[in-house]
C-alpha positions as CSV (number, residue, x, y, z in Angstrom):
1,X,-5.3,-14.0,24.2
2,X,-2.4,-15.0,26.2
3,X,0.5,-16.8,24.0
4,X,0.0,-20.1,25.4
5,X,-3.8,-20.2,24.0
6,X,-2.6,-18.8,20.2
7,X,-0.2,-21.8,20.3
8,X,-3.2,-24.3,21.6
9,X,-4.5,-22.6,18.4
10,X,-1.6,-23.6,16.3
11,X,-1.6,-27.3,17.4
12,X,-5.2,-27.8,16.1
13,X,-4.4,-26.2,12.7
14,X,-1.3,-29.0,12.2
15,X,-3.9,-31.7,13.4
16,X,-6.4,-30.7,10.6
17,X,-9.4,-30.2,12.9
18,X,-9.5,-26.4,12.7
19,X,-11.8,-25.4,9.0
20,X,-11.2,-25.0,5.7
21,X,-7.3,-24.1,5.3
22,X,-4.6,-26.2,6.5
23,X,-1.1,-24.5,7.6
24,X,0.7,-25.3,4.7
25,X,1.3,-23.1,1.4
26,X,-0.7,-25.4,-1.0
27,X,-4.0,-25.2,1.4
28,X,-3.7,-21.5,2.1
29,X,-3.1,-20.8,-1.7
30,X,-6.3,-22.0,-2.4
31,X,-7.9,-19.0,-1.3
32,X,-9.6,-16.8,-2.9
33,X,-8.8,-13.2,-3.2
34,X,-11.7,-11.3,-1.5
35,X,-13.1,-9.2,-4.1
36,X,-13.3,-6.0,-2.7
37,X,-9.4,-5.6,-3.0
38,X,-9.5,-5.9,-6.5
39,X,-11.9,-3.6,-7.2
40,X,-10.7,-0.6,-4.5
41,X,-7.1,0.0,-6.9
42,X,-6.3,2.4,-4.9
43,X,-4.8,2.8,-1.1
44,X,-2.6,5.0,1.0
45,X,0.1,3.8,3.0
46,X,1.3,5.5,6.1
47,X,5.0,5.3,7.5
48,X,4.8,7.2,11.3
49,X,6.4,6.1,14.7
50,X,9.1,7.2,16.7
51,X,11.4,7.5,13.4
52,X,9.3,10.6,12.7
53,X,11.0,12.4,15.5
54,X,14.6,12.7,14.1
55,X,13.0,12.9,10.9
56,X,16.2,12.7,8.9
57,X,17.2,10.3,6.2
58,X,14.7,7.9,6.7
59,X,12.1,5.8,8.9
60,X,15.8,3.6,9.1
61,X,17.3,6.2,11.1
62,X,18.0,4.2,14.6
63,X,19.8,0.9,12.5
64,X,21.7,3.1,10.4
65,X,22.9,5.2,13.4
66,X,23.9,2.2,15.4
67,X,25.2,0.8,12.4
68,X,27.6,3.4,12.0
69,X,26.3,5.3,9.5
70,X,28.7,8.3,8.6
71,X,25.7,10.8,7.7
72,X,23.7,9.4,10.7
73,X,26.4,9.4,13.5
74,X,27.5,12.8,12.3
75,X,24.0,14.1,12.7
76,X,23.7,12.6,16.2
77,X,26.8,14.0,17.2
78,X,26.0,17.8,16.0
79,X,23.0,17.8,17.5
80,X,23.0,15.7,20.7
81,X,24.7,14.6,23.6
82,X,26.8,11.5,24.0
83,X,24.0,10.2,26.4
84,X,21.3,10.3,24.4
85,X,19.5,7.2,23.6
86,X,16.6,6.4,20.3
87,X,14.8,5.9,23.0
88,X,15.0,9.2,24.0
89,X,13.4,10.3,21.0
90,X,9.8,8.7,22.0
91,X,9.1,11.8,24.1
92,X,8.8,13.9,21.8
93,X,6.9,11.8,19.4
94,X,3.9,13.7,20.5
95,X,0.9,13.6,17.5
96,X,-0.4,17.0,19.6
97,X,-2.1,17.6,16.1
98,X,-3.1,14.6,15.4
99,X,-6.7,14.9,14.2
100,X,-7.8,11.3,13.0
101,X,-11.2,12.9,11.2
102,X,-9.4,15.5,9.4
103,X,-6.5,12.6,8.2
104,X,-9.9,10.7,6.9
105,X,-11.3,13.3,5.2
106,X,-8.3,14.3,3.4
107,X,-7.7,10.0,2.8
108,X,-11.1,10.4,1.0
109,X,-11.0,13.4,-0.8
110,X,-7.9,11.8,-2.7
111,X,-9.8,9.1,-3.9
112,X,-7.9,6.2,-2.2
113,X,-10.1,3.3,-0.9
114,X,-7.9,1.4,1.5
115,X,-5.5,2.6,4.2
116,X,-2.7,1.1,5.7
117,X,-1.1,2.2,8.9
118,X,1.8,1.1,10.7
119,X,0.7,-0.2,13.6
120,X,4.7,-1.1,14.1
121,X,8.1,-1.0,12.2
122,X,11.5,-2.1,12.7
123,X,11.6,-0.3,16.0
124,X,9.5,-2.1,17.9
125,X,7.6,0.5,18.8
126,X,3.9,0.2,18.7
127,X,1.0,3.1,17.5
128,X,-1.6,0.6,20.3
129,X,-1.5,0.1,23.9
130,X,0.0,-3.7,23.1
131,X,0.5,-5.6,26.2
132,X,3.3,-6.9,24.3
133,X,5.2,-3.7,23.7
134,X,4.8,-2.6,27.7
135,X,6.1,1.3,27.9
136,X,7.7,1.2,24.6
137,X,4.2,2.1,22.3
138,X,1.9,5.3,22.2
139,X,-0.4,5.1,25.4
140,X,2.6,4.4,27.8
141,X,5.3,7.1,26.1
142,X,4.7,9.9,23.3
143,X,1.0,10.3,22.6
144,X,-0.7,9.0,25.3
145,X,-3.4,8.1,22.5
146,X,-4.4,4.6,21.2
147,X,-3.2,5.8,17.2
148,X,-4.7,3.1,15.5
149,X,-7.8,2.6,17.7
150,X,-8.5,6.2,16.6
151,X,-7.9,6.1,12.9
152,X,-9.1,3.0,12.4
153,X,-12.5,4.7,13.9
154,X,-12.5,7.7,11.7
155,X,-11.1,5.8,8.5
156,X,-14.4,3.6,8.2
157,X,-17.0,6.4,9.6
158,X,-15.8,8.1,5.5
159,X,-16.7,4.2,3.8
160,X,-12.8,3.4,3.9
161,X,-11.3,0.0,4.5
162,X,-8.4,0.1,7.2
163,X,-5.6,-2.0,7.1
164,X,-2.0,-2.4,9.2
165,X,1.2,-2.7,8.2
166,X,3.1,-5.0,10.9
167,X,7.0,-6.0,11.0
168,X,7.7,-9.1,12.4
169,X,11.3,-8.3,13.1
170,X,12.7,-5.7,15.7
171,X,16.1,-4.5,15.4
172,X,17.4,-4.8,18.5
173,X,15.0,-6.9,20.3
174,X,17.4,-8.7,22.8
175,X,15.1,-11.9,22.6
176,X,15.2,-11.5,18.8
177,X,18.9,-11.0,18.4
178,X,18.7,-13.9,21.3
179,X,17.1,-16.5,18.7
180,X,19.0,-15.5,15.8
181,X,22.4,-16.5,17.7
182,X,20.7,-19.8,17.6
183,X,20.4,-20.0,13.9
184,X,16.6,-19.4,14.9
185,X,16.2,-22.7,15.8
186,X,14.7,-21.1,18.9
187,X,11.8,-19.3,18.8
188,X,10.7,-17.9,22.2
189,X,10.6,-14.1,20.1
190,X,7.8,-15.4,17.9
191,X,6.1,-17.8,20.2
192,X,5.7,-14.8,22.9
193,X,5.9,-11.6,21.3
194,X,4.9,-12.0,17.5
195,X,2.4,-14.1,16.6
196,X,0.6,-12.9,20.3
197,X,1.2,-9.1,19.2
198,X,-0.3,-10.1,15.8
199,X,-3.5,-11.5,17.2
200,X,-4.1,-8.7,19.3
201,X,-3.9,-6.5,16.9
202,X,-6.3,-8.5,14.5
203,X,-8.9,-9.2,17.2
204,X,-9.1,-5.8,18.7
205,X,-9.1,-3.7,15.2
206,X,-10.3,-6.1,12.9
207,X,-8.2,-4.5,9.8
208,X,-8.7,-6.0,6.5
209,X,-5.8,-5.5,5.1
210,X,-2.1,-7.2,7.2
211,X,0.9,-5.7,5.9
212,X,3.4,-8.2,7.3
213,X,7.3,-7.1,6.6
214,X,10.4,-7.6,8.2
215,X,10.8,-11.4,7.0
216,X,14.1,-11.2,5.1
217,X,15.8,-12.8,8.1
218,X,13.8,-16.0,8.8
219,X,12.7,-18.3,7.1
220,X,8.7,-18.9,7.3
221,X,8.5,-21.7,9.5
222,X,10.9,-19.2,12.2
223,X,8.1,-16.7,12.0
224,X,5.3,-19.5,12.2
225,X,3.8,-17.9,9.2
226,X,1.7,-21.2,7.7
227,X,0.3,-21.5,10.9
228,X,-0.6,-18.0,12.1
229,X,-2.1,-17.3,8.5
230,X,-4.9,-20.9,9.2
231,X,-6.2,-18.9,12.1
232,X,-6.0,-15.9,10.1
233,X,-8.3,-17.5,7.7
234,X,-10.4,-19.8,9.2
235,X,-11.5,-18.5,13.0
236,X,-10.1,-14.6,13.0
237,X,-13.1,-12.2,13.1
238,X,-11.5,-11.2,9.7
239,X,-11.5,-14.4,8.4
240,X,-13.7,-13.9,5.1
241,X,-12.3,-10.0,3.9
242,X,-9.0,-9.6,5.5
243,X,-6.1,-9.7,2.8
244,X,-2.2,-10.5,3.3
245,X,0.8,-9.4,1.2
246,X,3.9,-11.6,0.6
247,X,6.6,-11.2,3.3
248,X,6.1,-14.2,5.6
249,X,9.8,-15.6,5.4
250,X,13.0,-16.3,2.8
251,X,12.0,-17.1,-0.3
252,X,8.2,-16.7,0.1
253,X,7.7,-13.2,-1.6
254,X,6.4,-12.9,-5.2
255,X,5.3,-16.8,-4.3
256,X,3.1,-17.2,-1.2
257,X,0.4,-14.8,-0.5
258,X,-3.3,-13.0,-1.0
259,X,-1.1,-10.5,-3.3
260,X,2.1,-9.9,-4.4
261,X,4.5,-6.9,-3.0
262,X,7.9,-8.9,-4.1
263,X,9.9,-5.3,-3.4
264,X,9.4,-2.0,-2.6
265,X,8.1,0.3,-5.2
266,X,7.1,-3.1,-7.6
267,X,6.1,-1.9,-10.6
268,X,6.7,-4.6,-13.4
269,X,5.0,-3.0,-16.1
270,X,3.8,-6.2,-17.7
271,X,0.5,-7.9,-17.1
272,X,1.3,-10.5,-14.1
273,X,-0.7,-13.9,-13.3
274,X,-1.1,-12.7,-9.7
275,X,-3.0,-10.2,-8.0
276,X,-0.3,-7.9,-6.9
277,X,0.4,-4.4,-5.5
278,X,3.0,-1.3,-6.0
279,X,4.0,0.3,-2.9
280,X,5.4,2.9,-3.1
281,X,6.1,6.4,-1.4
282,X,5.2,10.1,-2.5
283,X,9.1,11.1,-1.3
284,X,11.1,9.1,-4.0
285,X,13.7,8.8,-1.0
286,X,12.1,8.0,2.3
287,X,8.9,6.2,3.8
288,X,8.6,8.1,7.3
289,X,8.9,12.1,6.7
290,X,12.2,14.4,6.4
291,X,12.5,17.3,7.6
292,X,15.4,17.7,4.6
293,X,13.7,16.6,1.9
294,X,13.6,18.8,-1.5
295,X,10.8,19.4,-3.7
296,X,12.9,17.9,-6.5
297,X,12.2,14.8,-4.4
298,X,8.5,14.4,-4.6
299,X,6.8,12.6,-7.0
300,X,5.0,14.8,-9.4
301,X,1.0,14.6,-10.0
302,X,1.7,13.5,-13.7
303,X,4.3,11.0,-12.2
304,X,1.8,9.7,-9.6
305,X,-1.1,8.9,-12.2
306,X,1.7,7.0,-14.4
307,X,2.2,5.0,-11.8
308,X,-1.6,4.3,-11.4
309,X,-2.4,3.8,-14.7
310,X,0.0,1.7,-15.6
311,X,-0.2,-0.4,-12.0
312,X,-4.0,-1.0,-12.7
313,X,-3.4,-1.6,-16.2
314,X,-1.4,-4.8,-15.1
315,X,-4.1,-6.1,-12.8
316,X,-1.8,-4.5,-9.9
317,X,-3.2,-1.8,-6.7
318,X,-1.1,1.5,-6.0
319,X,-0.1,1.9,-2.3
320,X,0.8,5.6,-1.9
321,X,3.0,6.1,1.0
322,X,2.3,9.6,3.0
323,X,4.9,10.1,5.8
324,X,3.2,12.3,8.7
325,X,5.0,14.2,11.2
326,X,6.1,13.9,14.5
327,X,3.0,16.2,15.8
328,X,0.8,14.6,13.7
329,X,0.2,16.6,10.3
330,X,0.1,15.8,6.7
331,X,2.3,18.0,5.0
332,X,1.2,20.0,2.7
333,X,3.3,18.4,0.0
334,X,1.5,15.0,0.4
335,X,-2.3,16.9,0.9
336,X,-1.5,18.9,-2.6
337,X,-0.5,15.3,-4.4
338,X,-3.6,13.4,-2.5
339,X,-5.9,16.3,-3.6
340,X,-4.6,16.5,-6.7
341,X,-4.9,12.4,-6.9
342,X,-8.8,12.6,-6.1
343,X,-9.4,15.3,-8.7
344,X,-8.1,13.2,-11.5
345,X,-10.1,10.3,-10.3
346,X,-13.4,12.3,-9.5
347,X,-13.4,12.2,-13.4
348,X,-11.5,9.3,-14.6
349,X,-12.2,7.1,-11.6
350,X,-14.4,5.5,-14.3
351,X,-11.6,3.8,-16.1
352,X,-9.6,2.9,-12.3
353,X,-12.0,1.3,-9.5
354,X,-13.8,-1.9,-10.7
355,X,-11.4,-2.9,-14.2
356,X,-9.8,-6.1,-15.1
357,X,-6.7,-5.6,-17.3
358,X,-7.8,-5.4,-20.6
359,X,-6.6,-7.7,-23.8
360,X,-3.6,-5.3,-24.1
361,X,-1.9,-3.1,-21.5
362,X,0.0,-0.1,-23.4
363,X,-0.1,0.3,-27.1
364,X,3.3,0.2,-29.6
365,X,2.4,3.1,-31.9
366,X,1.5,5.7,-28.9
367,X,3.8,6.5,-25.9
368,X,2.1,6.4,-22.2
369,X,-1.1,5.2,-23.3
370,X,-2.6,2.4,-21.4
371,X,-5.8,0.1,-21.1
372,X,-8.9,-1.0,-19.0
373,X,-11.4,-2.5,-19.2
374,X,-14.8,-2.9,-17.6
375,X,-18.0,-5.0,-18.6
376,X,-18.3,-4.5,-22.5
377,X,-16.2,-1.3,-22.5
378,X,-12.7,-0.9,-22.6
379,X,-10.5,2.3,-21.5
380,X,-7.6,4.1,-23.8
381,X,-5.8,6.2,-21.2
382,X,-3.3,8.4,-22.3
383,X,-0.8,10.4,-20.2
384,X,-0.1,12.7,-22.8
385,X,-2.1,15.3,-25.0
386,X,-2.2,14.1,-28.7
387,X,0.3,15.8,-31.3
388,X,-2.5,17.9,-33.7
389,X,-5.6,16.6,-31.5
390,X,-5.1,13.4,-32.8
391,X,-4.5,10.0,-31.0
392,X,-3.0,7.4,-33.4
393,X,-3.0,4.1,-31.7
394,X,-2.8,0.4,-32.9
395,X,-3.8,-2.1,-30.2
396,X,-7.3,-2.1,-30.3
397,X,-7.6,-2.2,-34.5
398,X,-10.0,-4.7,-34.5
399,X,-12.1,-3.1,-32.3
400,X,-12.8,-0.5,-34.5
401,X,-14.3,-2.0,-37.7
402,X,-17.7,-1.6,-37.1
403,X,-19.8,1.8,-37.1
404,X,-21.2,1.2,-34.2
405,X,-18.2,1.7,-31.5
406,X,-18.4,4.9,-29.9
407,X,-15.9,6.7,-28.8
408,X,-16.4,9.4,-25.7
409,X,-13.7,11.1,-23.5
410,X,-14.4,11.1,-19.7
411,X,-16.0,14.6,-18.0
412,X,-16.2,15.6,-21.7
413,X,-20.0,13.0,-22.3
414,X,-22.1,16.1,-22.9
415,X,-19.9,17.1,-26.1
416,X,-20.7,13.8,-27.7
417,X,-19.2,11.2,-29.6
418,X,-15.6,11.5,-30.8
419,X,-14.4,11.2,-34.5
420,X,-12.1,8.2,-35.7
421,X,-10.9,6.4,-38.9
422,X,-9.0,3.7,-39.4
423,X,-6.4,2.5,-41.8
424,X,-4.5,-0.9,-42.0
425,X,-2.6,-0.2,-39.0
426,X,-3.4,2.2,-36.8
427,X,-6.8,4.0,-35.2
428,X,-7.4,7.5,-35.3
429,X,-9.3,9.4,-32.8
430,X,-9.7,13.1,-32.8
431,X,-9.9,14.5,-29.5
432,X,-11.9,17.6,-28.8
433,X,-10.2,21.5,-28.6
434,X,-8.1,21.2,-25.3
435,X,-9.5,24.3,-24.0
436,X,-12.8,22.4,-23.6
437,X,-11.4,19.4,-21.7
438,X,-12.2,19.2,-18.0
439,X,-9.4,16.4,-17.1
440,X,-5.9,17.6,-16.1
441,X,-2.5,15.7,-16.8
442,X,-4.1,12.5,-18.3
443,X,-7.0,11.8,-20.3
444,X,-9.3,8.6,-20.7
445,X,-11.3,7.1,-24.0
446,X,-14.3,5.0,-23.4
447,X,-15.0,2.6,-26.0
448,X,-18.1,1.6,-26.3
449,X,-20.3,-0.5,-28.6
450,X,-24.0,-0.1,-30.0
């Protein structure tokens, strides 16, 4: 679609003859949330492009070099010559390992249900043949491979949703830098690279989830963001299961959007009114893989799962961020936490895919513990083993006065139903002998009722 047709597009959705939504925040917030990205929870983000080369510091390695960076311009300067350019770097951004069924497989086996790739970050640099990005994405330099063609392929032949994550913004775009030295009052970087680039990419992948980012400069009606989202909604081929995030311009995120991403690594830890979602990264330091990291800088399994549990508790989805590397391989870091990941959920999953936050979210009496729920049942999810085997908690008192709730732990149903008593302020639940327990690192009561 050439940009001249998306903005003959544009001009029908401001004269109100184009469907349902209208380009305006008030029409498109009337939409409702497509249901299937409530109930997946669970998704893994990916952070690769040409940032992966350097692999140092992070995927903001070519703005902070430029920008003078003493850690980044030092590392330039040891290890390369005067000449070189980031651009230099695309070479040898060369996925030779890249194997887009194996990626899938290990996606599923972690339990995740949505990914989301970057089709293109702050670099400009796209993972499609764009006719948009012309020699500067990974048919024309680097792969020679259409990236997201290939994963989005293997992705949905396991039963996974694909999304992209898009920036709007490019560093040093000279057309971008060219419409911010107007105060963006002109537009001719959105008109014919962005909002063309962005159709594209929804018309030839069909994701369902678009990551937009890169906002922070520009206010919405810069980026065209009302009206690119009413063709998003009413005529895309995506139109009725695609879902967008926040960052369409000042002052929109945590207001405007499908969900809620606010800020990196958004974790509120209070029930919020909005669908919303934590992204956040494995490496506590970086989206797009080091080379330098430490293991010190990895989130544990036990860390991982708190940050689940206590997302999905407050009617949020987790976004785990993998960084691959330049050739193409998950490190074994990331496939040990993602493995990991899909063995706690292979048991517990139970209490995770499919739950609305429950009356309460964590309890006052216990640390870490946490709550679900699900049809009539409700989950108590704690992070920790009980002191002595038994579980005092006090949120769910009420729940407990009759005889008839039952009380089983997950992977554990063939043992039975679980002891409690109550007293005027707490419940107490005796769990079974540890030794017995098939669930690692957390455990999850289901509450039942007869």
């Amino acid at each position: 679609m050439t940009p001249i047709a998306v903005l003959s597009i544009f001009a029908l959705c401001f004269s109100g003859s184009l469907g349902k939504y209208q380009p305006d925040w008030k029409s498109l917030d009337t939409r409702p949330l497509p249901q299937w990205f409530d109930d997946a929870k669970i998704g893994i983000f990916l952070h690769w492009g040409v940032f992966s080369v350097p692999s140092f510091g992070s995927e903001w390695f070519w703005n902070n070099w430029k920008g003078k960076s003493e850690k980044y311009v030092a590392y330039m300067k040891q290890n390369y010559p005067k000449t070189f350019t980031y651009q230099d770097f695309a070479k040898d951004f060369t996925a030779e390992f890249f194997d887009p069924d194996e990626w899938a497989k290990i996606f599923a086996n972690s339990g995740a249900k949505y990914i989301v790739l970057t089709s293109k970050h702050h670099e400009g640099f796209t993972l499609w043949p764009s006719k948009y990005a012309y020699s500067w994405n990974s048919a024309d330099v680097g792969p020679a491979r259409d990236l997201v063609g290939e994963l989005s392929k293997a992705v949905r032949s396991r039963n996974l949703t694909f999304g992209v994550y898009h920036s709007l913004y490019e560093w040093f775009n000279p057309i971008y830098l060219s419409d911010k030295q107007t105060n963006y009052t002109k537009r001719e970087f959105v008109e014919n690279k962005i909002i063309p680039e962005m159709v594209e990419l929804i018309e030839k992948y069909r994701p369902s989830v678009l990551w937009s980012d890169g906002d922070w400069e520009a206010y919405d009606s810069y980026w065209k963001s009302t009206e690119f989202l009413a063709w998003l909604y009413n005529d895309s081929p995506v139109k009725d299961e695609i879902v967008t995030n926040d960052r369409w311009g000042i002052d929109i995120p945590c207001h405007h959007g499908d969900f809620y991403s606010c800020k990196d690594r958004y974790n509120p830890g209070t029930l919020q009114k909005h669908k919303w979602e934590n992204a956040m990264t494995i490496d506590k330091q970086s989206w797009g893989f080091r080379r330098n990291a430490k293991l010190s800088d990895y989130y544990t399994i036990e860390e991982l799962i708190k940050e689940l549990v206590s997302t999905v508790s407050c009617g949020g989805n987790l976004l785990m961020n993998v960084g691959p590397t330049k050739e193409g391989i998950i490190a074994p870091i990331f496939q040990d936490r993602l493995s990991q990941m899909g063995e706690w959920l292979k048991i517990n999953g139970e209490a995770i895919y499919g739950t609305k936050p429950w009356f309460y979210q964590n309890d006052t009496l216990a640390n870490d513990v946490w709550y679900t729920g699900k049809g009539q049942a409700f989950y108590i999810i704690a992070l920790n083993w009980p002191k002595d085997n038994i579980l005092v908690v006090k949120s769910p008192l009420k729940y407990f006065r009759s005889v008839d709730t039952a009380v089983t732990l997950l992977g554990n149903e063939n043992d039975g139903i679980l002891k409690w008593t109550v007293d005027q302020s707490a419940v107490n639940i005796k769990f079974p002998d540890l030794a017995t327990v098939r669930s690692k690192w957390a455990y999850v009561l289901k509450i039942t009722f007869h």
